[in-house]
N, C-alpha and C positions, 0 to 999 in steps of 0.2 A: 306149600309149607313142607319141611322136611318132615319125616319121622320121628325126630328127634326131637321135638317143640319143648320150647322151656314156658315158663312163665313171663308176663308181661314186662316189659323192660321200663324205665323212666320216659316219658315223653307219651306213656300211654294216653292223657286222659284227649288227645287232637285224635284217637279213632275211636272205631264203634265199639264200645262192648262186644257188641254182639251183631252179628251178621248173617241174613237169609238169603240163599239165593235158588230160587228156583223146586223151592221142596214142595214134593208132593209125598205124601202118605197116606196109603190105602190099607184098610182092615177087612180082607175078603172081598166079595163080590160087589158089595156096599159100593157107593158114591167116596170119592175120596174124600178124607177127613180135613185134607189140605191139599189142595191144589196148585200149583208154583207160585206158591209165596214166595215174594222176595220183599228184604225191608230190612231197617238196620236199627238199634238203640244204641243212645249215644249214652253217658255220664253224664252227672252232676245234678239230674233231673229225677222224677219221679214218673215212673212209665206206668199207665195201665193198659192193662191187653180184658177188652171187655167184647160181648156178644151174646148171642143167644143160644140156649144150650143145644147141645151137638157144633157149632160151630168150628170148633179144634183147637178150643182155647189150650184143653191138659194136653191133649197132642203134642201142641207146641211148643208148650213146657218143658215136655217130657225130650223134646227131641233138643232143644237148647241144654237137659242138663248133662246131656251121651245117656236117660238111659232108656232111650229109644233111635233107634238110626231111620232119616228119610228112605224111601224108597227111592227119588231122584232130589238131585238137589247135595247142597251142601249148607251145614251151619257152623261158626265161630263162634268160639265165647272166649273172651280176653286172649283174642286170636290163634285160642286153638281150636282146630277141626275135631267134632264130636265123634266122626269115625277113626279117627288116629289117634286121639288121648283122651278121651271120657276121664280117664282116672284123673287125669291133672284138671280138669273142669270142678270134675265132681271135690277135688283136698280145695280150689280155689274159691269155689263160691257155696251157698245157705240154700237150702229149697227144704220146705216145709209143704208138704201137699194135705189137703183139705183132710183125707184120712192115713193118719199114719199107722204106724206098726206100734201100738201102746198096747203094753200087757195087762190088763183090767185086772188079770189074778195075779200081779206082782205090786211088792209097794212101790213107790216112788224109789226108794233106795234102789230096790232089786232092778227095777229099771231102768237108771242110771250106771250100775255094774254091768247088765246085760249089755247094753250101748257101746261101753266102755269096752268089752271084751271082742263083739263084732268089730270096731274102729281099730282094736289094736293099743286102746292106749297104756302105756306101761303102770303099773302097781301103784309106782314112784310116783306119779304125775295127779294119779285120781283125789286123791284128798282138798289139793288145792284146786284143779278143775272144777269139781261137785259144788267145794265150797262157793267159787264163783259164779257159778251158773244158778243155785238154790238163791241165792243171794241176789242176783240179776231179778231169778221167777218169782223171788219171794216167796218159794217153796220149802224152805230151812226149817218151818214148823212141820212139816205134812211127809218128812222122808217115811216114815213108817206106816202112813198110810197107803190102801190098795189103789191104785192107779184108777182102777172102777168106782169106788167112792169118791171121788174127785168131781167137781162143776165143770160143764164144760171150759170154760175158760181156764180154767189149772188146769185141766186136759190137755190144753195146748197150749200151755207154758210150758207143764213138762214134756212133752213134743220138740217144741222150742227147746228145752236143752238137753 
């Protein structure tokens, strides 16, 4: 692949999403977390990646979404390499990780601002975003509420948006 990778073209959905080849990732002197995996997920289907824990299920997560690079090996996602465009991985596809970055001492609003501000999204654009994502979470009652008072399951709605 060049350097210069763009996003998927039309005719995507005859390759893999996603493609492993050969990765292995080690964390210190430890056993490797992943040993040369290789294997490929295709579209249209619903994939699980299950195991027993320590097995490298978030490893491999983490290394599908750039924001962890293999030690050997190479991975794709909608045919770009994780070590050359992370960032077009990361604007193209959703990863919700089992703990995320939610501020318990901020409400649901201030949360949504915070997001918004880390992302970059303009002034202009927040009002109708929030509006459809609170709406999506069916969080539109609870903006004012602390993120920490929250069930877990709103927890990771607002997560989800």
């Amino acid at each position: 692949m060049s350097t210069a990778e763009t996003a998927p073209q039309a005719g995507w959905d005859d390759r893999p999403l996603v493609r492993i080849d050969g990765v292995t990732k080690r964390f210190g002197d430890a056993p490797a977390a992943l040993d040369a995996v290789s294997g490929t997920i295709g579209g249209g289907a619903i994939t699980g990646l299950v195991g027993p824990d320590g097995a490298g299920k978030t490893t491999l997560i983490r290394l599908m979404t750039g924001l962890m690079l293999p030690d050997t090996g190479a991975v794709e996602v909608l045919g770009l390499d994780t070590r050359k465009n992370a960032a077009g991985i990361q604007a193209a596809i959703g990863y919700m990780p089992q703990r995320f970055g939610l501020y318990e001492d901020l409400s649901v609003q201030e949360n949504l601002d915070l997001y918004a501000d880390l992302r970059g999204l303009p002034k202009s654009e927040r009002a109708s975003a929030f509006d459809e994502l609170l709406a999506f979470t069916d969080l539109k009652r609870f903006t004012g509420r602390l993120a920490g008072k929250l069930s877990g399951g709103m927890k990771q709605k607002l997560g989800l948006a």
